[in-house]
C-alpha positions in Angstrom: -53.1 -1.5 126.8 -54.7 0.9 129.4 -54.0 4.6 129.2 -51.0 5.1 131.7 -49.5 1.7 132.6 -46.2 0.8 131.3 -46.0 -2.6 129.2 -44.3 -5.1 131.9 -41.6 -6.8 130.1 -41.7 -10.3 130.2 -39.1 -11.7 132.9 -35.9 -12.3 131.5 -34.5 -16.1 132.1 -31.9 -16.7 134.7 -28.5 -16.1 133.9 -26.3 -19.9 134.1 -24.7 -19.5 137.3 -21.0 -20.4 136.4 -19.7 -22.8 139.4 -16.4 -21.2 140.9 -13.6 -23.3 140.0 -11.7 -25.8 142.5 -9.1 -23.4 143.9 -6.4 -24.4 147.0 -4.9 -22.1 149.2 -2.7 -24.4 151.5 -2.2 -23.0 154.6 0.9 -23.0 157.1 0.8 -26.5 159.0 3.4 -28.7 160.2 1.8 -31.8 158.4 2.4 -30.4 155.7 6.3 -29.7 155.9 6.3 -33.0 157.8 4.7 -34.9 154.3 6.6 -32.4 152.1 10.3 -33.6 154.1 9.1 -36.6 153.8 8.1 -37.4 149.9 11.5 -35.5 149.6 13.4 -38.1 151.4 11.3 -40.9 149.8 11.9 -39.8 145.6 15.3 -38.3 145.7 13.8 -35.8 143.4 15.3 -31.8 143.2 12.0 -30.5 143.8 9.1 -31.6 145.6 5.7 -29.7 145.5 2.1 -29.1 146.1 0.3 -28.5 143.2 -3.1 -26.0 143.4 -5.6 -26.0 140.5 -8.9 -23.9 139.4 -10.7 -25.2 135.7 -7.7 -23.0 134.3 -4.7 -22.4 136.2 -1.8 -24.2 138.2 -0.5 -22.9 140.9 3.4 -24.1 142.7 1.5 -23.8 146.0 4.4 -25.0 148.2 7.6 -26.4 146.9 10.5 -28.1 148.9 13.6 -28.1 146.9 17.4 -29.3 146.9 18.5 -27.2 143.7 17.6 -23.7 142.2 15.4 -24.4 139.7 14.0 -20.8 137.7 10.4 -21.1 136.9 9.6 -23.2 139.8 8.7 -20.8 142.9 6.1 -21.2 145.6 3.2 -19.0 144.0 4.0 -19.1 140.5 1.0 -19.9 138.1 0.4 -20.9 134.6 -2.2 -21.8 132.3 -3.1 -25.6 133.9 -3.4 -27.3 130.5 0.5 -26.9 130.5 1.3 -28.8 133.5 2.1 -32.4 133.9 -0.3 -32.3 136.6 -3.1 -31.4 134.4 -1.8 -34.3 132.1 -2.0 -36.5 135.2 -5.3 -36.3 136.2 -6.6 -36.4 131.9 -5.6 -40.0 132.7 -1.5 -39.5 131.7 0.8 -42.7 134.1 1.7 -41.2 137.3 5.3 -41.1 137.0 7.8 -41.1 134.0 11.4 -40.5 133.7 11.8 -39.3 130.1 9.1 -37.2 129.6 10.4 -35.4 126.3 9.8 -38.7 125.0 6.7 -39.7 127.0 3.5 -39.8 124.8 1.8 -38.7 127.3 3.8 -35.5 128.6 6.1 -34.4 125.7 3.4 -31.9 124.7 2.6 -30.3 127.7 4.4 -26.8 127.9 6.1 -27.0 130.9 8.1 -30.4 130.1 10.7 -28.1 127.7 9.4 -24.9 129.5 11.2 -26.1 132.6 13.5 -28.5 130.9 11.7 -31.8 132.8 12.6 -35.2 132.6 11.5 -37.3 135.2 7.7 -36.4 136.9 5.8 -38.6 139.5 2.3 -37.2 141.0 -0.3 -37.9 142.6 -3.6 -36.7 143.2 -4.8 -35.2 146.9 -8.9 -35.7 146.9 -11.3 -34.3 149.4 -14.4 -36.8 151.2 -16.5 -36.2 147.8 -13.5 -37.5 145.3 -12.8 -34.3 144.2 -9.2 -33.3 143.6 -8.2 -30.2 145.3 -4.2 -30.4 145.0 -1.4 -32.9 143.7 1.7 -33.8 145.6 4.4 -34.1 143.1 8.5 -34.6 142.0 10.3 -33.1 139.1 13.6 -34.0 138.4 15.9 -32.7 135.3 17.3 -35.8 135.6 16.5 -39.6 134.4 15.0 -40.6 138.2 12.9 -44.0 139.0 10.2 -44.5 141.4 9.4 -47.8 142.3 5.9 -49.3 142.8 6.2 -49.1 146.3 7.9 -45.1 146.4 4.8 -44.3 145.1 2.3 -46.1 146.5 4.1 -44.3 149.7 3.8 -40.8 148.1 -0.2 -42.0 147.5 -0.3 -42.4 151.4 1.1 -39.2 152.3 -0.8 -37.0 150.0 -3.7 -38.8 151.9 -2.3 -38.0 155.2 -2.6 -34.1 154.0 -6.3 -35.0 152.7 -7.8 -36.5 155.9 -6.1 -34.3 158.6 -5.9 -30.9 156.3 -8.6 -31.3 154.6 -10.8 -29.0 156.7 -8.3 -25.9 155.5 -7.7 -26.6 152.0 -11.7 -27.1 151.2 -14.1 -25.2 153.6 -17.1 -27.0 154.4 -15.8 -30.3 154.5 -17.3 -31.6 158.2 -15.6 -33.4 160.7 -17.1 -35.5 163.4 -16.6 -38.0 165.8 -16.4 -41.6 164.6 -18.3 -44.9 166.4 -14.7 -46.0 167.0 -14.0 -42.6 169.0 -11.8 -41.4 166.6 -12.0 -38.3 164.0 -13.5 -38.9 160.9 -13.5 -36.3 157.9 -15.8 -36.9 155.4 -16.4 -41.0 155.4 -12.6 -41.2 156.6 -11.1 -41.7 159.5 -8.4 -39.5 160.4 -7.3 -40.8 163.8 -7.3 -39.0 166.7 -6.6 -35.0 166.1 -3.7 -34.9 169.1 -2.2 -37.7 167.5 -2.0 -35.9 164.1 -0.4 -32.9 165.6 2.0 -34.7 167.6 3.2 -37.2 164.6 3.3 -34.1 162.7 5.5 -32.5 165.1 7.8 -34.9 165.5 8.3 -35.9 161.6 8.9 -32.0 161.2 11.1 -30.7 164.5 13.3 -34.0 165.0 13.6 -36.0 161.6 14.9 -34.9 158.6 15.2 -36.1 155.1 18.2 -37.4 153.8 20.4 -36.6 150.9 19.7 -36.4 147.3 21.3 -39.7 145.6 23.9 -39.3 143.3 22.3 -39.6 139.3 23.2 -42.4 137.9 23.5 -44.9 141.0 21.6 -48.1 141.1 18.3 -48.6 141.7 19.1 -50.2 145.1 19.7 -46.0 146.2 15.9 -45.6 145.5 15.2 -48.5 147.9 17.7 -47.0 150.7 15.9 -43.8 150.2 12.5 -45.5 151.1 13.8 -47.6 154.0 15.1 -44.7 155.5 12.0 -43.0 155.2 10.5 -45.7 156.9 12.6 -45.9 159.6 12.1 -42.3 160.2 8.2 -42.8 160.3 8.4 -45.8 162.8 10.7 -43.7 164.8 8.2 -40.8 165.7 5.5 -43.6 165.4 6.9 -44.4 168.6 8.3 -41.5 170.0 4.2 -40.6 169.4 3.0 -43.0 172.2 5.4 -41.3 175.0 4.4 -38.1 173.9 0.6 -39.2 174.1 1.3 -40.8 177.6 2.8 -37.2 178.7 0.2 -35.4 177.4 -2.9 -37.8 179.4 -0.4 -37.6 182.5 -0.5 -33.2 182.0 -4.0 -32.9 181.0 -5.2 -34.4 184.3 -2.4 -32.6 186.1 -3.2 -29.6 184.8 -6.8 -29.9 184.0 -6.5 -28.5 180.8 -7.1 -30.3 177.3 -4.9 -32.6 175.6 -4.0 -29.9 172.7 -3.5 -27.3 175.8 -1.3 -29.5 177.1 0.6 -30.5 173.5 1.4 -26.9 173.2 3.0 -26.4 177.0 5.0 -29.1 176.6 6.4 -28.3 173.1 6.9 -25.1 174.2 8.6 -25.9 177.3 10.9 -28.1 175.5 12.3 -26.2 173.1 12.8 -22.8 175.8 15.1 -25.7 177.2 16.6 -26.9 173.8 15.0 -30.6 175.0 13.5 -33.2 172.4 9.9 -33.4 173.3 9.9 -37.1 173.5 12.8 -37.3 176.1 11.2 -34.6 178.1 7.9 -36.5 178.0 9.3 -39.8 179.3 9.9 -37.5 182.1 6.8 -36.3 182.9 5.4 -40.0 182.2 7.9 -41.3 184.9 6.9 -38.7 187.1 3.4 -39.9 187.7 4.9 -42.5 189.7 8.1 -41.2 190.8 7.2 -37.6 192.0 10.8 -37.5 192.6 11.3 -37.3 189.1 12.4 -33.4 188.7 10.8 -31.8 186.3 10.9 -28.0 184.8 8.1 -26.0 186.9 6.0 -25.1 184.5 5.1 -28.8 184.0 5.3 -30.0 187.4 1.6 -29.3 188.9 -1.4 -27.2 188.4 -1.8 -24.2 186.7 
């Protein structure tokens, strides 16, 4: 060793960088009280909820419910392996209605914890597959869901997946299909307009129905659903008027369809009007200009 020089230490190895755990933070949206009024109205459960997850803990991330239930508050956390969620996605059924008894639940803290009987949940999955939140029921009841309840409940935790997904999981891109639509990931999520205005109307103008009696026939379960359905056809096709009204303002005003989305929903409530009445309106009006309409709707900016 020369005189002088310091020994250089041989370089130590690279420390395992530890991969930060999946965590959601859902924002404010009206999708998502539009999905969350409307899995309420499909189970008939007490409480309906969006479940956020990291490798460790669960999270109560929004919750809709029809009973006070202690222990179960938007924001709450516990250790994951004690949810039925984390049961779900280890491979557990998606749904069960006596899950003291349930093989696959009975062990997980929260079933006595919370005093559960009756769970149903599904996963919500970004482009890559990855689950990023579950859209759940709990009931301390004995409650049912069909095949086809829950095959609905699939469809609208994929509705918060493909037009959400962008907030819950940064990164995830968005681009323009071949078909002219939105796609997120390899999915398709319709036009964007569209999505805010279905959302709109499922969350301003429908709401769910009441909880069923326990104890009644299944046949409740399948008025639940039907009446969920109807609801969903009905802003389906309020939607188109709205989407007429909105091309009819966006040339009017030369502004952009979401511009224009936001003028007219704000014009209609300032004049306690449903946005889909209002809009058959303005659609009239592009070939009636005698059609009255309020000013701030009525020509250019």
């Amino acid at each position: 060793m020369t005189m002088g020089t310091a020994p250089v230490a041989p370089p130590r190895p690279a420390r395992p960088t530890r991969k930060s755990p999946v965590t959601t933070r859902i924002p404010p949206h009206p999708a998502i009280d539009a999905v969350m009024s409307t899995a309420a109205s499909l189970l008939g459960m007490e409480i309906v909820f969006l479940g956020g997850l990291t490798e460790d803990t669960f999270t109560f991330e929004k919750v809709k419910a029809s009973a006070h239930w202690p222990g179960v508050e938007e924001g709450r956390s516990g250790p994951r392996e004690g949810s039925l969620c984390h049961q779900l996605l280890s491979g557990a059924p998606a749904r069960t209605s006596d899950a003291a008894r349930d093989p696959a639940y009975a062990e997980a803290a929260k079933t006595s914890e919370l005093g559960i009987t009756s769970y149903v949940g599904v996963p919500i999955r970004d482009a890559s597959g990855q689950v990023v939140a579950t859209l759940c029921g709990i009931d301390r009841g004995a409650v049912e869901v069909s095949d086809d309840a829950l095959a609905t409940l699939q469809s609208l935790a994929d509705v918060i997946a493909a037009h959400l997904g962008p907030l819950i999981n940064e990164g995830l891109v968005i681009r323009r299909s071949p078909e002219g639509g939105w796609a997120v990931g390899e999915h398709h999520a319709g036009d964007l307009t569209s999505a805010m205005v279905l959302a709109d109307l499922l969350a301003s103008e429908i709401t769910p129905g009441s909880r069923p009696p326990k104890g009644d026939t299944p046949l409740d379960e399948v008025g639940q659903l039907r009446m969920s359905v109807k609801q969903l056809e009905h802003a389906l096709a309020a939607r188109v008027v709205v989407e007429q009204a909105i091309g009819v303002l966006t040339e009017r005003q030369r502004s952009s369809p979401r511009q224009a989305f936001e003028r007219l929903r704000k014009v209609a409530r300032s004049r306690g009007r449903k946005v889909h009445d209002l809009s058959r309106e303005i659609v009239m009006s592009a070939t009636d200009p005698g059609v009255p309409l309020p000013p701030e709707l009525a020509g250019r900016r």
